[in-house]
FIKE-163516 format. One record per residue (C-alpha): x, y, z; residue in three letters. Coordinates in steps of 0.1 Angstrom, whole numbers, plus 2048, in hexadecimal, padded with zeros to 3 digits. Layout:
XYZala/...
end
This chain:
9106F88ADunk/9296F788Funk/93F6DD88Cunk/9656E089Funk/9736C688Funk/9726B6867unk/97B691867unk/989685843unk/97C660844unk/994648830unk/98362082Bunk/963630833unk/95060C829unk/9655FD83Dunk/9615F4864unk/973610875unk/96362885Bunk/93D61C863unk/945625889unk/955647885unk/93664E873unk/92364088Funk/9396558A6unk/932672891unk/90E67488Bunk/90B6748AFunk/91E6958B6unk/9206B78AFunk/9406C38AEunk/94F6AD895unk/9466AB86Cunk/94B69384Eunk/9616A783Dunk/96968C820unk/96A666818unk/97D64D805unk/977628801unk/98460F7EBunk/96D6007D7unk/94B6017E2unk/9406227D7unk/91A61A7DEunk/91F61D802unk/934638800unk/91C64C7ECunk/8FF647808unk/917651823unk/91F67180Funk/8FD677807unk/8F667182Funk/91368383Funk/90A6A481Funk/92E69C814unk/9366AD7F2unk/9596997EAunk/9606757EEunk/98165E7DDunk/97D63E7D3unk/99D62B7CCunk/9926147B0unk/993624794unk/974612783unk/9626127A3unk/96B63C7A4unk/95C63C77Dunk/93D62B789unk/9396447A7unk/93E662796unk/91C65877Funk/90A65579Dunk/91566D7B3unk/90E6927B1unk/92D69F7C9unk/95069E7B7unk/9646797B6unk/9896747BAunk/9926567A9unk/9B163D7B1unk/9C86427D3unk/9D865F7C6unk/9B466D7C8unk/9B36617EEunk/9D46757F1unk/9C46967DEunk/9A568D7F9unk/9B869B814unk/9C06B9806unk/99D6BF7F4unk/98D6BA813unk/9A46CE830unk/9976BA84Bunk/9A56C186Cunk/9AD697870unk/9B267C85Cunk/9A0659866unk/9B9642855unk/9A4621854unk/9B4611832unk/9BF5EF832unk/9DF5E582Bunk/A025F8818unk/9EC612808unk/9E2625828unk/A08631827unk/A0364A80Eunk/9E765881Funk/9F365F842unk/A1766F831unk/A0468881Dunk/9F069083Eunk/A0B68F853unk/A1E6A6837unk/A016C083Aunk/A026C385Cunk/9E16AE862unk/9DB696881unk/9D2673879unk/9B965988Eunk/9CF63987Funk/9BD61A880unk/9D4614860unk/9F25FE872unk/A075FB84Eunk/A0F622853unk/A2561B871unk/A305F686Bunk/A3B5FB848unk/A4B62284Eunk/A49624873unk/A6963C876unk/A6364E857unk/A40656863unk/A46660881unk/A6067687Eunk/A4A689862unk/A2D68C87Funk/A4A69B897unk/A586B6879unk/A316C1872unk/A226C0897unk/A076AC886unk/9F968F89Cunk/9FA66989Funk/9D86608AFunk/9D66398B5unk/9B26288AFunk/9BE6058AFunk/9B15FB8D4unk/9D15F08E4unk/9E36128D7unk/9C96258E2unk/9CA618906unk/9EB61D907unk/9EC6428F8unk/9D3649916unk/9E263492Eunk/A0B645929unk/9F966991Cunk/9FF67B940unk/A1B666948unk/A4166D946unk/A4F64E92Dunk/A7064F940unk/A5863E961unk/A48626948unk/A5A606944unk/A485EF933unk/A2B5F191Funk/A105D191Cunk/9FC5CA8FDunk/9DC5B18FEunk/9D65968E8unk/9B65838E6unk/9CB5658D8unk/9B45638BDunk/99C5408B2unk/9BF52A8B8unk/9CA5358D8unk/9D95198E9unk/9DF5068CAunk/A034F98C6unk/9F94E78A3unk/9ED502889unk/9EC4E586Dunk/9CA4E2857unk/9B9503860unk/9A250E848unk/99A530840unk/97B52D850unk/987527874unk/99F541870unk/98755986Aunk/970550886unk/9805688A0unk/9755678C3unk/9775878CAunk/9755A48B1unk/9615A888Funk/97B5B0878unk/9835B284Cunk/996593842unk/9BD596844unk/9BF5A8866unk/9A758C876unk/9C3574863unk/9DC58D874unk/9C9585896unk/9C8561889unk/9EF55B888unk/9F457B8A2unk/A0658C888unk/9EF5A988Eunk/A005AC8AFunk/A1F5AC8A5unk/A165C988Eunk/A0C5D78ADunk/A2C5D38C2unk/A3C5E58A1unk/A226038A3unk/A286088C9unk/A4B60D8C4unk/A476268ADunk/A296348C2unk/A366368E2unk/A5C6378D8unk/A666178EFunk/A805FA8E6unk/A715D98DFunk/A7C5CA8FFunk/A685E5913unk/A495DA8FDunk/A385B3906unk/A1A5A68FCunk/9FF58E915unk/9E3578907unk/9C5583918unk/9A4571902unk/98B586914unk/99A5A6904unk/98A5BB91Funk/9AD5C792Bunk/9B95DB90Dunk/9DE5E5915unk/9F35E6938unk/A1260293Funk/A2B5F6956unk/A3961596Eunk/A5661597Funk/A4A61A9A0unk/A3A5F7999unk/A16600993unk/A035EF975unk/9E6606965unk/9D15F494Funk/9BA603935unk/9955EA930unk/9775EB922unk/9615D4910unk/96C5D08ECunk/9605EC8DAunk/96F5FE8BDunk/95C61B8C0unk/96C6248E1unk/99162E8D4unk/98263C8B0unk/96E6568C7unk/99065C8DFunk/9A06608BEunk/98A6788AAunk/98468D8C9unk/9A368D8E0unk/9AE6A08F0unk/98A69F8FDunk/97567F906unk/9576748F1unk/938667901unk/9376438F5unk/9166318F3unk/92860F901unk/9215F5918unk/9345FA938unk/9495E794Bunk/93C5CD963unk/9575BB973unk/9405A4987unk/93059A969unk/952594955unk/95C57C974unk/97D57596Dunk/99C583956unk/9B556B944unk/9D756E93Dunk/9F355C92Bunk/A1255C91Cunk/A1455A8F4unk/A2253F8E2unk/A3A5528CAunk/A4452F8BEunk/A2551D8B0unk/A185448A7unk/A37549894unk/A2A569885unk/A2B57A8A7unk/A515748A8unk/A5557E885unk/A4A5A188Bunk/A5C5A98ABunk/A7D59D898unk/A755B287Dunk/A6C5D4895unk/A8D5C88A5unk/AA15CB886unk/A8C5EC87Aunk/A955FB858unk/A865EA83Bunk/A7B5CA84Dunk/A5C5D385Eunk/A525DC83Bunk/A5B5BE82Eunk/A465AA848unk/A255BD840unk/A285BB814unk/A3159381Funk/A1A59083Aunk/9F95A1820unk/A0558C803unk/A0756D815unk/9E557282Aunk/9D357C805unk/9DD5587FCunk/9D3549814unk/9B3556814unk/9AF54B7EDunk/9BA5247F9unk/9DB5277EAunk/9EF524809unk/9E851582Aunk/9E952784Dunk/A0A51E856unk/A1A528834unk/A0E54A83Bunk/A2E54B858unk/A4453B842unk/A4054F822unk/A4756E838unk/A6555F846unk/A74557825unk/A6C57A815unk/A78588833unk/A9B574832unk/A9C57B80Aunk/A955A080Aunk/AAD5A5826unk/AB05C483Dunk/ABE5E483Eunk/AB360D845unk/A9661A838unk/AA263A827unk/A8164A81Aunk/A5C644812unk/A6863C7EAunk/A7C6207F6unk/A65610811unk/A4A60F7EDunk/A656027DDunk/A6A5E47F6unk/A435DE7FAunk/A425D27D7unk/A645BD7D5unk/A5A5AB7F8unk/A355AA7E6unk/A445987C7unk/A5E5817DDunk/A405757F4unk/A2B5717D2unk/A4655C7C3unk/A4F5487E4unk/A255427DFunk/A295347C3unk/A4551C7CAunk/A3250C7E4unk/A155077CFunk/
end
């Protein structure tokens, strides 16, 4: 059977990359049409090799000097090569997997050629949310959600009318300090020991503070096109209840699942169809019993930071994430401690201000000013 559909793999090393691959070596109707990683070209050179991939990108450029002696296929070097990538490749989709500011780039020049993106890559809708999706609306291209509380909620509202939804629920595990109201003397160490999920470092920091879920609340608006106060978030450590909608007739529908990434990167890469999943399922009688609580936006200061941010729109949310990267960077190098991370973004957010975000140029422009405020704000403290 030839392949129906070519997936472009961007942060193919990385953890969403490895089980797309998984996902795709499984099936038939989909392809590796390309990859790019960051540094570690070795791995991406045995994936290539694996998946008969003729054109990878490495974004390093002396990592991309070093792959190009040792590969046979052709290497695009530095992120503008993960941007030529796209077009090299023509895939039918985009898995944006990169971590942090520079996914941006990616998903606008995939967006701009009409190409649906799986986004696992939050930055592309924290940092240029409106911009973004009002360049998916002008080329029909598609925003596919593989973060696992977007992805139960795309299939939970995907057959509903949004004018009977009124509220939409996102789950948070709470992370290793739930029910801590004194974050003083954690070490990088405990924050990285996450109950739940095995994640890279800053976003299990991001679960640490639950900053990652307000980056989430920021995405769903943007998603789903609903005001913050139609958008709440409930602690839920299990994390076998993913997302909830609220309807108006007062039914709840809940989307669960153990916690698996592989299930919404297989909705993703094959929606509008549904993947056969090699999973575990669901046994309720063996989970016992389902938790909930409310979060405690006041000791997890981060969580309030981003939902005042969304609320304010504009430049801020961008300002929060360039903050929020450069303060969770130091903390994981000792030069901070966990609950400076909140308080450098605060003060970055306060001294960059707010106002509309008037194109993609500008929104760069403001990721390195907030980048060199929270650096400087850093090194006051220190």
């Amino acid at each position: 059977m030839s392949a129906d559909k070519r997936v472009l793999i961007l942060g193919s090393t990385g953890s969403i990359g490895t089980q797309a691959l998984e996902i795709i070596a499984g099936r038939e109707d989909l392809e590796v049409a390309g990859l790019a990683v960051g540094r570690d070209w070795q791995t991406a050179v045995a994936q290539a090799k694996g998946f008969s991939v003729g054109t990878i990108a490495v974004a390093d450029q002396a990592a991309a000097a070093e792959a190009s002696a040792g590969f046979d296929g052709n290497v695009l070097a530095g992120e503008p090569g993960v941007i030529e990538l796209i077009g090299a490749t023509a895939p039918d989709i985009v898995l944006n997997g990169i971590v942090g500011a520079a996914g941006l780039g990616p998903t606008i020049a995939a967006l701009t050629q009409g190409i649906d993106v799986a986004l696992a890559n939050k930055e592309s809708l924290v940092i240029g949310g409106e911009l973004v999706t009002e360049l998916a609306s002008a080329t029909g291209a598609k925003l596919l959600p593989v973060d696992s509380e977007h992805s139960a909620l795309f299939q939970l509202v995907e057959n509903e009318d949004r004018a009977v939804v009124d509220r939409i629920v996102l789950t948070a595990s709470g992370g290793p300090f739930r029910g801590r109201t004194d974050l003083a003397g954690i070490t990088v160490e405990q924050a990285l020991d996450h109950p739940t999920w095995a994640m890279g470092g800053r976003i299990t920091i991001d679960s640490a503070t639950l900053m990652n879920k307000g980056f989430e609340m920021i995405e769903a608006h943007h998603l789903f096109d609903l005001p913050y106060e139609q958008i709440a978030v409930v602690v839920h450590p299990q994390s076998i209840v993913h997302s909830l909608i609220d309807l108006r007739d007062g039914a709840t529908l809940a989307h669960l699942g153990y916690p698996d990434m592989r299930v919404p990167i297989a909705y993703a890469l094959t929606w509008p169809e549904r993947a056969e999943v090699p999973v575990e399922r669901l046994d309720l009688a063996k989970v016992g019993s389902l938790d909930f609580e409310a979060p405690d936006p006041d000791t997890f200061r981060c969580l309030a930071l981003a939902r005042e941010a969304g609320e304010s729109g504009g430049i801020a949310p961008c300002v929060l994430n360039a903050a929020d990267e450069v303060a969770v960077a130091a903390f994981l190098e000792g030069k901070v401690s966990f609950i400076d991370i909140a308080r450098v973004i605060e003060q970055t957010l306060d001294d960059i201000g707010s106002g509309p975000a008037k194109g993609f140029e500008e929104l760069f422009a403001v990721d390195e000013a907030s980048r060199e405020r929270a650096s400087e704000i850093i090194s006051g403290l220190n």
